[in-house]
PDB file with one MODEL, atoms N, CA, C and O in Angstrom:
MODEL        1
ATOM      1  N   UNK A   1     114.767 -96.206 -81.382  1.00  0.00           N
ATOM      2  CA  UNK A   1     113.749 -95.266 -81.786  1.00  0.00           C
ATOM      3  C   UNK A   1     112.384 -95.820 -81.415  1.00  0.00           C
ATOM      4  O   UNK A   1     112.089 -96.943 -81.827  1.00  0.00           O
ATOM      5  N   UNK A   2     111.398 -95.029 -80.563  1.00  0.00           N
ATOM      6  CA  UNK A   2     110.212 -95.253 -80.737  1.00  0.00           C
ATOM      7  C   UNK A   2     109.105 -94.966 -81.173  1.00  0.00           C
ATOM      8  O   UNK A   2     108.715 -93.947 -80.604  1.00  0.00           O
ATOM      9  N   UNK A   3     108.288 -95.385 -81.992  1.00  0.00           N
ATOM     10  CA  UNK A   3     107.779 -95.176 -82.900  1.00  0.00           C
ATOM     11  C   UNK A   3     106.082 -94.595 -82.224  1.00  0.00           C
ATOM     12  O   UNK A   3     105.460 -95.507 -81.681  1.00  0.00           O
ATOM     13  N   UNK A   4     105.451 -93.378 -82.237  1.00  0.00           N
ATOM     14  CA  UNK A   4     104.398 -92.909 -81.911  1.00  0.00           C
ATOM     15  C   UNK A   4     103.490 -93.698 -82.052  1.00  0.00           C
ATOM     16  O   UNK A   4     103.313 -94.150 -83.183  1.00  0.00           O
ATOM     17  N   UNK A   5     102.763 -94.052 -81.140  1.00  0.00           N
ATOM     18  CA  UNK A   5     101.013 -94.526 -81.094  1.00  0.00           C
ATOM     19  C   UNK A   5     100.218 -94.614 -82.463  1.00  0.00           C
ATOM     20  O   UNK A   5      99.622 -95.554 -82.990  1.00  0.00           O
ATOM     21  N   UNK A   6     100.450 -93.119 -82.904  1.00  0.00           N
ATOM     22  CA  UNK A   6      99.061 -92.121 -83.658  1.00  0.00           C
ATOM     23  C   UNK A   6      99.223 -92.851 -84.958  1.00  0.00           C
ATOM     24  O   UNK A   6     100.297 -93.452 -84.935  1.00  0.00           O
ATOM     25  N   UNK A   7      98.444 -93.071 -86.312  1.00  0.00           N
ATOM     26  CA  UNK A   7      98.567 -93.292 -87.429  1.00  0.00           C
ATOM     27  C   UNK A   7      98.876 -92.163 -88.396  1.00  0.00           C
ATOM     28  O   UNK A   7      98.833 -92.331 -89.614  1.00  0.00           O
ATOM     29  N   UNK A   8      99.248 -90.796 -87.718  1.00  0.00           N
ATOM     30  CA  UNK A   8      99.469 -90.237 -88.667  1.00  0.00           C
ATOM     31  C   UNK A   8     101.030 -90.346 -88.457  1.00  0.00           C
ATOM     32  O   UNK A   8     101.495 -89.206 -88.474  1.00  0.00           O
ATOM     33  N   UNK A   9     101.807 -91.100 -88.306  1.00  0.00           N
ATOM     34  CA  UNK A   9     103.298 -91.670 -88.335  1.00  0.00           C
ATOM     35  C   UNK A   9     102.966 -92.616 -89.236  1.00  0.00           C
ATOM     36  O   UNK A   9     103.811 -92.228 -90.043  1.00  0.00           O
ATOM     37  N   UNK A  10     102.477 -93.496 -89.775  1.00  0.00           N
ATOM     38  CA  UNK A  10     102.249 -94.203 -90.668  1.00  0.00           C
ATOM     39  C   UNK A  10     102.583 -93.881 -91.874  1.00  0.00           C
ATOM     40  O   UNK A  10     103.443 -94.281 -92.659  1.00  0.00           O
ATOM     41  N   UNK A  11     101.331 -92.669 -91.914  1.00  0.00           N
ATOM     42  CA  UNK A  11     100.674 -92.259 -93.214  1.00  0.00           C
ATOM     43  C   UNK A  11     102.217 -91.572 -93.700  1.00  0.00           C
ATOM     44  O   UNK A  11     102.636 -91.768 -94.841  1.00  0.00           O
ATOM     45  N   UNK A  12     103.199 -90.535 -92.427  1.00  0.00           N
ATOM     46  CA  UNK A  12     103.993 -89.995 -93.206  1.00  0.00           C
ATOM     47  C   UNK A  12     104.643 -91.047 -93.747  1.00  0.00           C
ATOM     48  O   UNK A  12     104.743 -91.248 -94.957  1.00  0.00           O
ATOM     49  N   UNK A  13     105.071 -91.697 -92.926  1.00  0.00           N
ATOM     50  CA  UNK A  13     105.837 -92.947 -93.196  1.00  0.00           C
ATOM     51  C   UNK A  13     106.292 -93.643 -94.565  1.00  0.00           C
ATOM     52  O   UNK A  13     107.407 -93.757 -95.074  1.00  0.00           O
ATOM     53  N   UNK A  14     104.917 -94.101 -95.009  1.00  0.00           N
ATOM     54  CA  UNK A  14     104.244 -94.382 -96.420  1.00  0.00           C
ATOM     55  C   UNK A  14     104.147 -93.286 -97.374  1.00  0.00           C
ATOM     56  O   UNK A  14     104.128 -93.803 -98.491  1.00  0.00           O
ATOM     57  N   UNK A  15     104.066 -91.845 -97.479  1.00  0.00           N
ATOM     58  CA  UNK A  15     104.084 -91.275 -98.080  1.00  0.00           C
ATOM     59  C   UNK A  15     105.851 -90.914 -98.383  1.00  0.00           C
ATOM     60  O   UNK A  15     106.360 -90.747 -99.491  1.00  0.00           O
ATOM     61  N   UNK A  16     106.270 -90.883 -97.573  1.00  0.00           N
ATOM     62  CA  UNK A  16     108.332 -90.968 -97.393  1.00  0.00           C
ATOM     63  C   UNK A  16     108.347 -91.893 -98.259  1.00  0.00           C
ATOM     64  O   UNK A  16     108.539 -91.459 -99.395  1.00  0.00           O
ATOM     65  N   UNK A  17     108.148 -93.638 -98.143  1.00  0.00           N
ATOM     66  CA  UNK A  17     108.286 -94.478 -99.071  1.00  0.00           C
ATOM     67  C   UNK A  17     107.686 -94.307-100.464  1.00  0.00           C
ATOM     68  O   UNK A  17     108.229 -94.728-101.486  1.00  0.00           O
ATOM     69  N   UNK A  18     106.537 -93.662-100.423  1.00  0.00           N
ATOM     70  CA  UNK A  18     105.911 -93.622-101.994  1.00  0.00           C
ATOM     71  C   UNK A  18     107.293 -92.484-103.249  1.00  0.00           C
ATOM     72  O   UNK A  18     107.784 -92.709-104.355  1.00  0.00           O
ATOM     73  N   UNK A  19     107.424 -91.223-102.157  1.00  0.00           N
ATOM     74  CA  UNK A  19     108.285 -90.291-102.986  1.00  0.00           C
ATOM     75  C   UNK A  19     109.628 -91.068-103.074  1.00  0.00           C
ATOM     76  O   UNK A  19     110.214 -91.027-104.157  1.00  0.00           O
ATOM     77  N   UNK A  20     110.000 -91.543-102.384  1.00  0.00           N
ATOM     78  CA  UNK A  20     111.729 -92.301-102.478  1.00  0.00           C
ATOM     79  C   UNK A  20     111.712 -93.353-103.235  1.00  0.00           C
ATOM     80  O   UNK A  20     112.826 -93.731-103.597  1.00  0.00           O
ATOM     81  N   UNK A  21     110.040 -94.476-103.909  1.00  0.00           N
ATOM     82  CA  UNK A  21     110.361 -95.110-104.428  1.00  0.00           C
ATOM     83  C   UNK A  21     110.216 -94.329-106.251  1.00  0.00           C
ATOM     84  O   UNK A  21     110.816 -94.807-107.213  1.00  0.00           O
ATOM     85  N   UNK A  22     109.240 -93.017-106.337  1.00  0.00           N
ATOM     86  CA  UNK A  22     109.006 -92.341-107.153  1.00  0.00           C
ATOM     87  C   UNK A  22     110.281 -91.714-107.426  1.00  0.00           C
ATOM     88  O   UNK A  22     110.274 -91.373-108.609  1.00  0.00           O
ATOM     89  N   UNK A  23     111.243 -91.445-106.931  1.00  0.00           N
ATOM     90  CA  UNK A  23     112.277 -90.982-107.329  1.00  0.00           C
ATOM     91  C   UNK A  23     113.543 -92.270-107.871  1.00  0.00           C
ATOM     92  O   UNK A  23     113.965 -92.652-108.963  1.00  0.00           O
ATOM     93  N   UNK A  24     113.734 -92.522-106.837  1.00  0.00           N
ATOM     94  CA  UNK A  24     114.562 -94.270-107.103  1.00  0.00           C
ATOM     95  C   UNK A  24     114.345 -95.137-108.518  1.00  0.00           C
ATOM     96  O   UNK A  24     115.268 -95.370-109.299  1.00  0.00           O
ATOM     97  N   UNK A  25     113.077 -95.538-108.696  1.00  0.00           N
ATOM     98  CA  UNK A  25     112.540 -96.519-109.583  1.00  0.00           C
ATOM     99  C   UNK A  25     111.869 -96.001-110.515  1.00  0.00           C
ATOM    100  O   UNK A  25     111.549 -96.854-111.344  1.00  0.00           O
ATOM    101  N   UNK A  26     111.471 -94.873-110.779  1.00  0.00           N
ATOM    102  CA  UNK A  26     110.618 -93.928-111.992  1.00  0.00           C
ATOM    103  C   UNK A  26     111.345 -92.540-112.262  1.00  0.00           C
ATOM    104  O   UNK A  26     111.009 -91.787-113.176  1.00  0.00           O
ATOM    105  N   UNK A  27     112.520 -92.249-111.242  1.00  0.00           N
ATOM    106  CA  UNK A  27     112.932 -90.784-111.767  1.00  0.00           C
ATOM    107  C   UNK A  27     112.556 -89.761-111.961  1.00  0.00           C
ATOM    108  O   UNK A  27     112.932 -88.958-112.814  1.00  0.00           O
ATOM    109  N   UNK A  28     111.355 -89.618-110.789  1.00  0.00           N
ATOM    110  CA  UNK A  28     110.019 -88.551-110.362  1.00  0.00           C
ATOM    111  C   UNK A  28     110.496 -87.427-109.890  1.00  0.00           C
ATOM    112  O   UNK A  28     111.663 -87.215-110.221  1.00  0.00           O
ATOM    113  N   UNK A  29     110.214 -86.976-109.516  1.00  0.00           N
ATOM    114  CA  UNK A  29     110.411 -85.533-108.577  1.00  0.00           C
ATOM    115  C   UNK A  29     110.653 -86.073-107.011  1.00  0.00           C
ATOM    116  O   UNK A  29     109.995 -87.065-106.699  1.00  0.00           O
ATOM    117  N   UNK A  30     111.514 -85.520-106.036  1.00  0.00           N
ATOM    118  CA  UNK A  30     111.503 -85.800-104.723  1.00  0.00           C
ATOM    119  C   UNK A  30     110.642 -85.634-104.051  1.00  0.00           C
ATOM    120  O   UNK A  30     110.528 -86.466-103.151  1.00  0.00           O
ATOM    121  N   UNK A  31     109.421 -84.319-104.123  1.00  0.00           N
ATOM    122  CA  UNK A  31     108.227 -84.675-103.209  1.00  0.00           C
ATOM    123  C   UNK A  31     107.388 -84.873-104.365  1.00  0.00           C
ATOM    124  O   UNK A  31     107.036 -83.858-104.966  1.00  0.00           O
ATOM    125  N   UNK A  32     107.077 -85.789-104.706  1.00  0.00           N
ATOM    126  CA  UNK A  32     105.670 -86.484-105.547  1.00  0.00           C
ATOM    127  C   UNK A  32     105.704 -87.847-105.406  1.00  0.00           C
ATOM    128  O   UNK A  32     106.617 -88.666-105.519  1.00  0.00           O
ATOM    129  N   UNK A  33     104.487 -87.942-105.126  1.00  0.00           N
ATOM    130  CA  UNK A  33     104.113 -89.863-104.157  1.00  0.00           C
ATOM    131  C   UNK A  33     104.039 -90.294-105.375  1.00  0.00           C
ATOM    132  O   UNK A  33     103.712 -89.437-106.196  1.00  0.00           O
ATOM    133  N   UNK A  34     104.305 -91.709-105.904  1.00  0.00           N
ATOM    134  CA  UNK A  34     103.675 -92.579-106.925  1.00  0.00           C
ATOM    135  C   UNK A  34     102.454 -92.676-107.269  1.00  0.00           C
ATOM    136  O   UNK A  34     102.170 -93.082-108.396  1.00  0.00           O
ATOM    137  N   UNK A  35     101.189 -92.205-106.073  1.00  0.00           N
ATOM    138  CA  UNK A  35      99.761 -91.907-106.836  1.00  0.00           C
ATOM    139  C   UNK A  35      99.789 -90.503-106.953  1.00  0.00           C
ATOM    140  O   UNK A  35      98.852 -90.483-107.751  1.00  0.00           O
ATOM    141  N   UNK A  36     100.010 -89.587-106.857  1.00  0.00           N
ATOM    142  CA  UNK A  36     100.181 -88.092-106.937  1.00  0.00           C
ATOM    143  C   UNK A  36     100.685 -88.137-108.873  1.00  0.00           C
ATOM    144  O   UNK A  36     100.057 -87.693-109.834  1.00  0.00           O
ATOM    145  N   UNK A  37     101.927 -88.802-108.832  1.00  0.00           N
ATOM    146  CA  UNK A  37     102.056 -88.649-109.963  1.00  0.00           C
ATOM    147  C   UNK A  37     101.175 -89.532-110.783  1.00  0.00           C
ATOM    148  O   UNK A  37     101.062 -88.813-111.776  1.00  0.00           O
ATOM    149  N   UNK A  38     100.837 -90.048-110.909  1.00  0.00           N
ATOM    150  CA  UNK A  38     100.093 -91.363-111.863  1.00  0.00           C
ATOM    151  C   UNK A  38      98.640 -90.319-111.469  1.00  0.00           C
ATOM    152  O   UNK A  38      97.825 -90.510-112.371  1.00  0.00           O
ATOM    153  N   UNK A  39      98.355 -89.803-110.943  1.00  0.00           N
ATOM    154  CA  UNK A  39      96.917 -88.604-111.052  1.00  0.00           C
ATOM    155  C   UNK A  39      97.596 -87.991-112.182  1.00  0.00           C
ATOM    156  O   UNK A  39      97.227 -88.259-113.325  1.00  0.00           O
ATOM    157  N   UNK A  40      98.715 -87.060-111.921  1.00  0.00           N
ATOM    158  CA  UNK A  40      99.013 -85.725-112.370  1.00  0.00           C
ATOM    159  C   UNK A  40      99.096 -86.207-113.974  1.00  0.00           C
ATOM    160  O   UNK A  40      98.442 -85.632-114.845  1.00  0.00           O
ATOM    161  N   UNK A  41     100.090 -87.470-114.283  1.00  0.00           N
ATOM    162  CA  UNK A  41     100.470 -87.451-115.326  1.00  0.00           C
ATOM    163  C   UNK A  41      99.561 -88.586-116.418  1.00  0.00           C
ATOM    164  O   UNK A  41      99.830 -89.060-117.521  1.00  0.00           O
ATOM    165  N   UNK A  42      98.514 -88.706-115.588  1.00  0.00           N
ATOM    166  CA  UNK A  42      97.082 -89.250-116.447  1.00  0.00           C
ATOM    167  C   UNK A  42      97.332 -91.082-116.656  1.00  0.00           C
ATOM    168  O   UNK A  42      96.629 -91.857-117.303  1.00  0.00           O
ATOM    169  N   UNK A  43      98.200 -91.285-116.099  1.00  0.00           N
ATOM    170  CA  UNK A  43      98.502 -93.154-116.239  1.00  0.00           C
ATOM    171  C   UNK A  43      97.142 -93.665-115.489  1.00  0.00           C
ATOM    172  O   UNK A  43      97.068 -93.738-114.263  1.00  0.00           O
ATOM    173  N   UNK A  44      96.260 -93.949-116.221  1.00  0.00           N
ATOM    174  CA  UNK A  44      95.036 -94.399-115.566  1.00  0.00           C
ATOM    175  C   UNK A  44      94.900 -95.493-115.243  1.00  0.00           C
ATOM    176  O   UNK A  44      94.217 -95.845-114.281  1.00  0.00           O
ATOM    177  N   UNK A  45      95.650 -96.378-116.137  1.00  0.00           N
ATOM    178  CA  UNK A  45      96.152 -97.708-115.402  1.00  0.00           C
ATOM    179  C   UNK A  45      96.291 -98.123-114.268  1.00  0.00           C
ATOM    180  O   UNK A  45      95.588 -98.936-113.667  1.00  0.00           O
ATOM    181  N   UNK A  46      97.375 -97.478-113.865  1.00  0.00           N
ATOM    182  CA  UNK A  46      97.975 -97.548-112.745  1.00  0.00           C
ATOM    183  C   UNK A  46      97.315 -96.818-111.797  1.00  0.00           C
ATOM    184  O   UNK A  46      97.201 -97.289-110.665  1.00  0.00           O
ATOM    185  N   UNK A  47      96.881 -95.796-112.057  1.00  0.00           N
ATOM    186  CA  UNK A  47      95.864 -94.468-111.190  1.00  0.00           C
ATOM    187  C   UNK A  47      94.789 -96.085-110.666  1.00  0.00           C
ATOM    188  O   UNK A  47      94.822 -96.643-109.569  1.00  0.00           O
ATOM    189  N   UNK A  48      94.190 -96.356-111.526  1.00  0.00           N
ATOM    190  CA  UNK A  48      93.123 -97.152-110.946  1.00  0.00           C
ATOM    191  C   UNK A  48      93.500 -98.311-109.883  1.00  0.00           C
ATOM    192  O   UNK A  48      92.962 -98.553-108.803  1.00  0.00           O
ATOM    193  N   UNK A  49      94.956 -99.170-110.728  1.00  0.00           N
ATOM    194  CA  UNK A  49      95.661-100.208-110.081  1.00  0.00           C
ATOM    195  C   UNK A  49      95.546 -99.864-108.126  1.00  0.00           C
ATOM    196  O   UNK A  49      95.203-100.387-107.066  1.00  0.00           O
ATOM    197  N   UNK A  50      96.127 -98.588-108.728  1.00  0.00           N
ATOM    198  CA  UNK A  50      96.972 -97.525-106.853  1.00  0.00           C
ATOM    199  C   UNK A  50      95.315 -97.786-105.902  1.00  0.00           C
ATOM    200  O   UNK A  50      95.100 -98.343-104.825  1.00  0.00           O
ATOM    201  N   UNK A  51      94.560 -97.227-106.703  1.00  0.00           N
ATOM    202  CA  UNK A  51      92.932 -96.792-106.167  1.00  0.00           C
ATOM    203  C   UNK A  51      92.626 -98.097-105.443  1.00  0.00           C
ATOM    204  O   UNK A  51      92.326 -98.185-104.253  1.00  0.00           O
ATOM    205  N   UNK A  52      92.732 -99.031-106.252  1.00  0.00           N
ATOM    206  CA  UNK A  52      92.294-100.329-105.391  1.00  0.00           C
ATOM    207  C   UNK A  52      93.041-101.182-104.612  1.00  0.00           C
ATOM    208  O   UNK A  52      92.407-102.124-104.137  1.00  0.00           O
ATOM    209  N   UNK A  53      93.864-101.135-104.427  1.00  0.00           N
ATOM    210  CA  UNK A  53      94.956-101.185-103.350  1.00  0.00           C
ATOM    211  C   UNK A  53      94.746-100.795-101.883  1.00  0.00           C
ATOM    212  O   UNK A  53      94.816-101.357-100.790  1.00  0.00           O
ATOM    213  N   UNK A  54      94.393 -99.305-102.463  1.00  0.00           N
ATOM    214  CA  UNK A  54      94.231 -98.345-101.284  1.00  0.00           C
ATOM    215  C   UNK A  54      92.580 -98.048-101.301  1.00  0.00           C
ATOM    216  O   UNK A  54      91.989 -97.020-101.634  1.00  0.00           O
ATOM    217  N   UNK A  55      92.068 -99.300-100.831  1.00  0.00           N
ATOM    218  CA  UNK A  55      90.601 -99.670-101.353  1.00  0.00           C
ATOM    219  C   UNK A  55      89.844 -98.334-100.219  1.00  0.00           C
ATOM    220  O   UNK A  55      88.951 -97.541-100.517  1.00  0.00           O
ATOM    221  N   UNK A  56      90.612 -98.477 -98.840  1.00  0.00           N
ATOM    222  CA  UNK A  56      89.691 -97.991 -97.992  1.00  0.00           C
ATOM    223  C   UNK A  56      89.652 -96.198 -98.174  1.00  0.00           C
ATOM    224  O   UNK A  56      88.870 -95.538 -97.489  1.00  0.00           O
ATOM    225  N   UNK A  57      90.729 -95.448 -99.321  1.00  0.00           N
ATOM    226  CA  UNK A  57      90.455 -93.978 -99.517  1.00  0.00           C
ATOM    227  C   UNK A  57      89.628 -93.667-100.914  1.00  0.00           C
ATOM    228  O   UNK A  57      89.931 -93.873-102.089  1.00  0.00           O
ATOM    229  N   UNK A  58      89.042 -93.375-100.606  1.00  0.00           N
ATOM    230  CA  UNK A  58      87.967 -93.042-102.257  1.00  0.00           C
ATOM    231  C   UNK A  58      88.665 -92.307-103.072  1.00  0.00           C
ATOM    232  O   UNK A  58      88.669 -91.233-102.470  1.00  0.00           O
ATOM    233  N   UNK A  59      89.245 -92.153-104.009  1.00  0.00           N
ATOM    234  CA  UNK A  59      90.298 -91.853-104.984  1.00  0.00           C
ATOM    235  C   UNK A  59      91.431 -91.007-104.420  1.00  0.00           C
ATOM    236  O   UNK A  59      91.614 -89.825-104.126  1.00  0.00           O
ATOM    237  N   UNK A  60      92.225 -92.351-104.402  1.00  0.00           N
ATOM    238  CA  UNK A  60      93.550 -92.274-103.490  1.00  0.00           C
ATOM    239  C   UNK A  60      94.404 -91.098-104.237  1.00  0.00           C
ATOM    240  O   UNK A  60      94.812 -90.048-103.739  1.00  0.00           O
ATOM    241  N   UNK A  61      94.577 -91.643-105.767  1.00  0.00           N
ATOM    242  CA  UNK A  61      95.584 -91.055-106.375  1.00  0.00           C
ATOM    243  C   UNK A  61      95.012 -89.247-106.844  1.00  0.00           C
ATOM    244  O   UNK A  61      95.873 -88.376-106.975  1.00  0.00           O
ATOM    245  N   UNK A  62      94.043 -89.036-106.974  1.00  0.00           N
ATOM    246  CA  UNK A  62      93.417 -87.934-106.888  1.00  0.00           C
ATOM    247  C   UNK A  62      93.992 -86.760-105.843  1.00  0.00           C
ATOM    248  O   UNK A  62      94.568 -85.674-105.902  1.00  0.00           O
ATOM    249  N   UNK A  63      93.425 -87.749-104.784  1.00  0.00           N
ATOM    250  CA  UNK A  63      93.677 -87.024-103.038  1.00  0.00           C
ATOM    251  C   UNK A  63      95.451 -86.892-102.724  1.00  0.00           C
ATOM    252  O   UNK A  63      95.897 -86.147-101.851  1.00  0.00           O
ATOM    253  N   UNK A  64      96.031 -87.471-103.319  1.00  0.00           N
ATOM    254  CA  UNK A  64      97.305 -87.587-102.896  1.00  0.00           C
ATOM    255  C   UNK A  64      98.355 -86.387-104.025  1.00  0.00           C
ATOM    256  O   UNK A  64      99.383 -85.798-103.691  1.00  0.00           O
ATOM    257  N   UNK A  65      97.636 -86.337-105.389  1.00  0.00           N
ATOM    258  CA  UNK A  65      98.433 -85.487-106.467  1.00  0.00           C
ATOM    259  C   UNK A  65      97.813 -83.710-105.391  1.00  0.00           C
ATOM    260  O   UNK A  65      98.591 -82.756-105.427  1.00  0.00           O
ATOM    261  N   UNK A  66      96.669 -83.586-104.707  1.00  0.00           N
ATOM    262  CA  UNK A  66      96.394 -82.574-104.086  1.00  0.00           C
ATOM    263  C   UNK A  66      97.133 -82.549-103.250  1.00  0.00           C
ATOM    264  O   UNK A  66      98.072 -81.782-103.463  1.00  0.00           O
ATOM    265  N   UNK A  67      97.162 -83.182-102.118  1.00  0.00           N
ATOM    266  CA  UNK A  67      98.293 -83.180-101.123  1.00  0.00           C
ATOM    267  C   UNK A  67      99.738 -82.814-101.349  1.00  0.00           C
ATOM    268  O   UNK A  67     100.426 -82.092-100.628  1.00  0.00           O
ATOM    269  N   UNK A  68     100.139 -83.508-102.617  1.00  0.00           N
ATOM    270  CA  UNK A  68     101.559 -83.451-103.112  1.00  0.00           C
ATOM    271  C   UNK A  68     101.640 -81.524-103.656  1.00  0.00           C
ATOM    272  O   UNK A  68     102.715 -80.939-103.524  1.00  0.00           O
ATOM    273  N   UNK A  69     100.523 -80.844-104.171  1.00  0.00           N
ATOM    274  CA  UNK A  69     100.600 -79.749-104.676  1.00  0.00           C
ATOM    275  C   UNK A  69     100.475 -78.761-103.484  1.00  0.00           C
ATOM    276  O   UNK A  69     101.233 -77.791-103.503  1.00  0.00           O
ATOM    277  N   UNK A  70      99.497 -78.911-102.318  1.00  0.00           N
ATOM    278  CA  UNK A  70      99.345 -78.229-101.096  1.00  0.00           C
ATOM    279  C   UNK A  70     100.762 -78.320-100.365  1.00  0.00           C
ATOM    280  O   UNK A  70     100.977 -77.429 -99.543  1.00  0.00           O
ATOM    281  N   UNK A  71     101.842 -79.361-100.572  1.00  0.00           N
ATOM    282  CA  UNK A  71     102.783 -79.345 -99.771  1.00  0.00           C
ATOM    283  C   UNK A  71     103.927 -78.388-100.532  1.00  0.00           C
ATOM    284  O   UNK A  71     104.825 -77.890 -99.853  1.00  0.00           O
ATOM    285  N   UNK A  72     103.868 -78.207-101.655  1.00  0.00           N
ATOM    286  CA  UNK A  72     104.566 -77.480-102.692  1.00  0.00           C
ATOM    287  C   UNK A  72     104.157 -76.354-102.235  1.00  0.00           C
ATOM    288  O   UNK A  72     105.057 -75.548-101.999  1.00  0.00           O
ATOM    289  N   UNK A  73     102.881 -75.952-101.985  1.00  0.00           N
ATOM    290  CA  UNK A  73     102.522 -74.519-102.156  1.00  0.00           C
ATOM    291  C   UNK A  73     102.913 -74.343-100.534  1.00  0.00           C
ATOM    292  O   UNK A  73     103.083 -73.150-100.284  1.00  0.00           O
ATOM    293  N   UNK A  74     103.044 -74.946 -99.718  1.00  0.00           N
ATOM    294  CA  UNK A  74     103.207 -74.799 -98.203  1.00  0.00           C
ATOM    295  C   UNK A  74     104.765 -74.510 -98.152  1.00  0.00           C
ATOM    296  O   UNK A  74     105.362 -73.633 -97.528  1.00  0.00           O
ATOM    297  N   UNK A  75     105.300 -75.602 -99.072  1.00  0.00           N
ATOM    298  CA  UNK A  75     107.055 -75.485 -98.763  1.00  0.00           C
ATOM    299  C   UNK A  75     107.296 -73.943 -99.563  1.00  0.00           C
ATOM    300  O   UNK A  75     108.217 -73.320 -99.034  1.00  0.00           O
ATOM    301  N   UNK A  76     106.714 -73.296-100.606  1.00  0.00           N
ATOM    302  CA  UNK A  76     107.622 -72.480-101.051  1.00  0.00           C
ATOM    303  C   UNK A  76     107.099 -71.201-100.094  1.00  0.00           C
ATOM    304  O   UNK A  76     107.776 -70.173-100.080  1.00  0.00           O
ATOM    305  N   UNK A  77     105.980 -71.289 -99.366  1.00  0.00           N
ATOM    306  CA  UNK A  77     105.254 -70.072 -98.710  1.00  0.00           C
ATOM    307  C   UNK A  77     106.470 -69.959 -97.498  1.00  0.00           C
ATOM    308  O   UNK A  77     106.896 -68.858 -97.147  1.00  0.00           O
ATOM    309  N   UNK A  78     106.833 -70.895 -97.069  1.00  0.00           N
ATOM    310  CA  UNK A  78     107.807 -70.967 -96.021  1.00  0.00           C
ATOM    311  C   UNK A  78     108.968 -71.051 -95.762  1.00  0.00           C
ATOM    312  O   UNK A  78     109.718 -71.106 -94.787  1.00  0.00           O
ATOM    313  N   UNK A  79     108.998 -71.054 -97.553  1.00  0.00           N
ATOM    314  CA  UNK A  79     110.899 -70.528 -97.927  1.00  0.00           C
ATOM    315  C   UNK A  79     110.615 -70.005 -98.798  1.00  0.00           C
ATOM    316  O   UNK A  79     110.393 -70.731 -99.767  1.00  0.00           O
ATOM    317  N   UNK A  80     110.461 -68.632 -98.987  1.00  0.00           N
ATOM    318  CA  UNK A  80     110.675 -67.845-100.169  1.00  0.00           C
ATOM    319  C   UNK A  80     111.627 -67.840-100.496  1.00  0.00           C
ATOM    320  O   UNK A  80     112.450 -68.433 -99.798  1.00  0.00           O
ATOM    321  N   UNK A  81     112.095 -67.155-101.778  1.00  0.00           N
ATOM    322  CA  UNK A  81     113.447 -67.043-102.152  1.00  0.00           C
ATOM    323  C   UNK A  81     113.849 -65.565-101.402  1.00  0.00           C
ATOM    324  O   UNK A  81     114.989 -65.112-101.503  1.00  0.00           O
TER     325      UNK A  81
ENDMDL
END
């Protein structure tokens, strides 16, 4: 397999790992990242912990519980029942 140039293979990349470890190790939902949820479900702890980690996005876990809800609202627009 070869792996694309671009960084947005990364980002999915890492976001694949955030939901699989959110499901695996916390018993999350399948698409919700570990900062998505720690936004949604107010763990500020950890919300902050995630934030500085991911020093170089200005409120990671914020930006990511949006993302996680835009992809919800994208997946069901594109499979209705």
């Amino acid at each position: 397999m070869t792996v694309p140039p671009d960084s947005n293979y990364l980002v999915r990349l890492g976001d694949a790992l955030s939901q699989l470890a959110n499901v695996l190790l916390l018993g999350g939902q399948a698409n919700e990242s570990i900062s998505g949820r720690a936004y949604r479900s107010g763990w500020v702890m950890t919300a902050a912990l995630i934030d500085r980690l991911i020093w170089w996005e200005r409120e990671h876990c914020r930006r990511s519980h949006e993302a996680d809800v835009l992809r919800a609202h994208d997946w069901a627009r594109r499979y209705p029942r």
